[in-house]
C-alpha positions, 0 to 999 in steps of 0.5 A, a space after each residue: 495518523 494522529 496517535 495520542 500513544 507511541 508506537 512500544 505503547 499500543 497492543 499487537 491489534 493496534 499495530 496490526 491495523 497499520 498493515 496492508 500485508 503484502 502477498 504480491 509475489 507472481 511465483 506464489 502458488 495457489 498454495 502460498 496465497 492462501 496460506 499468506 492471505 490467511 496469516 495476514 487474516 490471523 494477524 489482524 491486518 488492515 488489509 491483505 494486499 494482492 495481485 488481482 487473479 488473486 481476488 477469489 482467494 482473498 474474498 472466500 478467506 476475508 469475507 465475515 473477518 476484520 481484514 480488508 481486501 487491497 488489490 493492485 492495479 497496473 502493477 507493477 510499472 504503471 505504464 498501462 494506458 489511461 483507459 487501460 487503467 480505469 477498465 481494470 479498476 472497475 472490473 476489480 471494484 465492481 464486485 463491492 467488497 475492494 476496500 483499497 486499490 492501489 495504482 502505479 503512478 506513471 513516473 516515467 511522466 513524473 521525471 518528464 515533468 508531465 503533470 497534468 497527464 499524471 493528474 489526469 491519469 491518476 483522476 480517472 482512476 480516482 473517479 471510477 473507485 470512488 463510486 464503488 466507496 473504495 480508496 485508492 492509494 497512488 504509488 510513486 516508486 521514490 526512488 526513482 525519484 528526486 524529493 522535489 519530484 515526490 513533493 510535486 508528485 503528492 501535490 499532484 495527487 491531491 489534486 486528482 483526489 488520491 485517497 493515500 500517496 505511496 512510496 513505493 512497489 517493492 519491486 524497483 530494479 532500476 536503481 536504489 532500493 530503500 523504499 519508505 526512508 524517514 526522509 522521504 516519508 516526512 517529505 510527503 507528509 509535509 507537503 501533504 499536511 493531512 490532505 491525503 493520507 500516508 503508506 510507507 512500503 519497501 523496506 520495513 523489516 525492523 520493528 524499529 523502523 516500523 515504529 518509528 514511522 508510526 510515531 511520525 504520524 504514518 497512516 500505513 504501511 506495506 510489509 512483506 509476508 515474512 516481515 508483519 511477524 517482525 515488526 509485530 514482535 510476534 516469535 517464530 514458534 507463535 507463528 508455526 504454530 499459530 498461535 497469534 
């Protein structure tokens, strides 16, 4: 996203609208979703992310605000099948009111070097959210890939009309953990050239780091419940109290 301001120079609300704030956790109760769905509502967030039996919640807490619904689809491994993938996508978009979907690239095929599967894959899903006017952000799970791998991942899913590529789930156990480097954002981002855009996710937890991919030219990013008051600057007194 190009900025004319640096990230220490932009108010609390141009920060937010970075923001998909995650609440993905499968062990949340009923209880937290809405209280972490309603917090990122507070902050002013682009959009709330969410697990799909999480939609209820969501579209009653977001309807007539300034925050959008994003749900995930086939996640966290994205190893449904092809069809599998797209009856999911369409039963969460028909309803008119998903503005993103965010899939799982199968990246098993990745490193297989199966590309046109990954592209037609990744189409199908494409093709069904975007009669519905939603956008689909196409998650790699970098780490488990090399940076050639990711370059020829982003390639491929402009190819198959991804609206965003993504760096990662947030819930990678099979190796490193780091999620959304510099490194790899740019290496995305230079492949990418405005093509698609860019959402950084796993491991933003500083301001610092927050603001640093938003000066790179970062269109968003995926920050944990208990990381949007960090990155926003916000104190822990403002957010027990509500007061943001």
């Amino acid at each position: 996203m190009k900025t004319t301001k640096k990230a220490h120079e932009m108010s609390r609300e141009e920060l937010a609208a970075y923001i998909d704030q995650s609440v993905l956790k499968p062990e949340f109760t009923q209880e937290e979703i809405r209280k972490y769905v309603q917090e990122g509502i507070n902050f002013g967030c682009k959009t709330v992310c969410i697990n799909p039996s999480s939609l209820p919640i969501a579209r009653e807490l977001c309807k007539g605000t300034d925050t959008k619904i994003c749900v995930v689809c086939d996640f966290p491994f994205g190893l449904s099948t092809t069809i599998s993938k797209t009856i999911q996508a369409e039963e969460y978009c028909k309803g008119g009111d998903v503005f993103e979907l965010d899939i799982v690239a199968n990246y098993g095929w990745i490193k297989s070097g199966m590309w046109k599967e990954v592209e037609a894959d990744i189409k199908a899903v494409c093709d069904i959210c975007h009669k519905f006017d939603t956008e689909v952000k196409v998650i790699f799970e970098t780490d488990a890939l090399s940076l050639d791998e990711i370059k020829k991942a982003t390639e491929t899913a402009i190819a198959a009309g991804a609206d965003f590529v993504k760096t990662s789930t947030g819930f990678f156990t099979g190796g490193k953990s780091e999620g959304a480097t510099t490194e790899v954002i740019q290496t995305m981002m230079d492949v990418a050239k405005g093509r698609t855009k860019i959402k950084g996710s796993g491991g933003i937890r500083t301001q610092e780091h927050f603001f640093q991919l938003i000066d790179m030219g970062i269109d968003r990013m995926g920050i944990g419940y208990k990381s949007t008051p960090v990155v926003l600057g916000l104190s822990a007194h403002k957010v027990s109290s509500g007061g943001y």
